[in-house]
N, C-alpha and C positions, 0 to 999 in steps of 0.2 A: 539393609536396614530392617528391624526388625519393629514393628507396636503390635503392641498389645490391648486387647477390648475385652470389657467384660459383658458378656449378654446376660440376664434379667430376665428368666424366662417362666414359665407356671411352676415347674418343676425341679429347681433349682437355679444356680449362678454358674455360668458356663465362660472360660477363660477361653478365648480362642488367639493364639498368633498368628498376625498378617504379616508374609516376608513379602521386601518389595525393594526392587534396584533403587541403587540410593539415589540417582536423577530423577525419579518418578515427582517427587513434590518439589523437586528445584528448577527454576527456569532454564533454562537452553545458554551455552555460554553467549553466545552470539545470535539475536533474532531481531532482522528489520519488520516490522509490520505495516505496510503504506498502505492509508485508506484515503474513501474520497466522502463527500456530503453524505452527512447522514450516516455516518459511521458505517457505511459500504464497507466491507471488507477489516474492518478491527474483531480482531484475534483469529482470523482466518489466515494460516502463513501456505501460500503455495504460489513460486516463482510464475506459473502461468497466469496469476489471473483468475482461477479458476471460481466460481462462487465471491468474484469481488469486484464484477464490473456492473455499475448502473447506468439504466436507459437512461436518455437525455434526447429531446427533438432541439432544431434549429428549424428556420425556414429558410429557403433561397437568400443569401445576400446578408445574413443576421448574422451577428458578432456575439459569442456567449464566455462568459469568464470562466472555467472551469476549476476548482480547489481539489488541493490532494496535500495527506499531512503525513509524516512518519512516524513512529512510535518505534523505542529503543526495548523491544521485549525481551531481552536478553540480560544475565545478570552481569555485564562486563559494560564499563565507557564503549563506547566503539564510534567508529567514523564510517559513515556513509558514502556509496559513490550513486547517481541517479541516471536512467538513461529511458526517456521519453520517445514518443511517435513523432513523428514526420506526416507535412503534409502532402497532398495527393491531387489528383486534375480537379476532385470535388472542393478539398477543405482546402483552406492555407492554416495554416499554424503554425503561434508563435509561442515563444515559454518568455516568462517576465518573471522576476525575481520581485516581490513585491513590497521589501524592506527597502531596497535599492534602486527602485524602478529602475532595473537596469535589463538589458535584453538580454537572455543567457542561454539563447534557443540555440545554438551550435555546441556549445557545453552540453546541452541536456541531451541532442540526436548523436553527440558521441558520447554518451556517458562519462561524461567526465566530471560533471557536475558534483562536488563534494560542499559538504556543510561540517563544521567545527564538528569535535566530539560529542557524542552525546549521553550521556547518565542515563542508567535503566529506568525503566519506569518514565522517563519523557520522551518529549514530541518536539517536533518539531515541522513547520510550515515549508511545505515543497515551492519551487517556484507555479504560477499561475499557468492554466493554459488556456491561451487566448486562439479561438478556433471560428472560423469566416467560412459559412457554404457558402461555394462559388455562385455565382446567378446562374448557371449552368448544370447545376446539381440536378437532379432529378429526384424528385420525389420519392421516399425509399434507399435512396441511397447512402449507406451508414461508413462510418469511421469508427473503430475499435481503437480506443487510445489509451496505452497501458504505462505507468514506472512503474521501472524496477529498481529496487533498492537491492545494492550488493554489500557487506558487511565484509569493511575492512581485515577483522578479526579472523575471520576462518572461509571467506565467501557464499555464508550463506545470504539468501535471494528470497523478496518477497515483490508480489509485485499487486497493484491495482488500477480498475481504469472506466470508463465510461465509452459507454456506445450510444454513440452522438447520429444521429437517425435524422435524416430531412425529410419535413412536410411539407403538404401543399401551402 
């Protein structure tokens, strides 16, 4: 692709061409984007996590609702598959579909968890996750709790999550 600018300059009008791969200003044909409160992680796409997990405390024995959304960044419909954390001797965790109040927490630790099509440019609401430190927990002791969204379309992977930290 080629554009064209004109620069303005003390000493005359200067024509410069910019050549540039024609995907440079078009979106990705297929791109999950999953974030969590506070737009954690929107427009950051990297399968680990990386730059997209927010602290979060609990205290021994407290029940905290956790939200996580997707966004269709990519310029194609595409269908989503979701696959969530598991809990551990500290946390229990559960995942709830929250249109449905249905329980969907075996769907989500095998990834299997899909949602209708989705149109570029939209979102859509992931199931909840509902996370209990145990009375046992120790203080300092954290859970890294990531989806991943896998794109039907081609496989590509975006993922985000919260690191859920027990206090005194």
């Amino acid at each position: 692709m080629r554009r064209q600018i004109f620069l303005l300059a003390a000493v005359g009008v200067f024509m410069v061409t910019l050549l540039m791969p024609q995907d440079a200003l078009a979106p990705p044909l297929y791109q999950p984007d999953v974030l969590v409160t506070n737009n954690v992680g929107r427009g950051v796409h990297d399968p680990t996590g990386a730059g997209e997990i927010k602290p979060v405390t609990i205290h021994r024995y407290q029940k905290k609702t956790l939200l996580f959304w997707n966004f269709n960044d990519g310029g194609n419909t595409d269908t989503f598959s979701y696959w969530g954390c598991t809990g551990t001797s500290d946390f229990m965790v559960t995942w709830r579909n929250s249109l449905t109040n249905t329980d969907v927490t075996q769907q989500v630790i095998s990834g299997t968890y899909t949602t209708p099509p989705l149109d570029p440019g939209w979102s859509e609401t992931l199931p909840d996750l509902h996370v209990k430190a145990r009375f046992s927990a120790a203080p300092g002791n954290h859970l890294t709790c990531r989806v991943l969204a896998t794109s039907a379309g081609d496989g590509t992977q975006d993922a985000a999550g919260y690191r859920i930290r027990v206090v005194a």
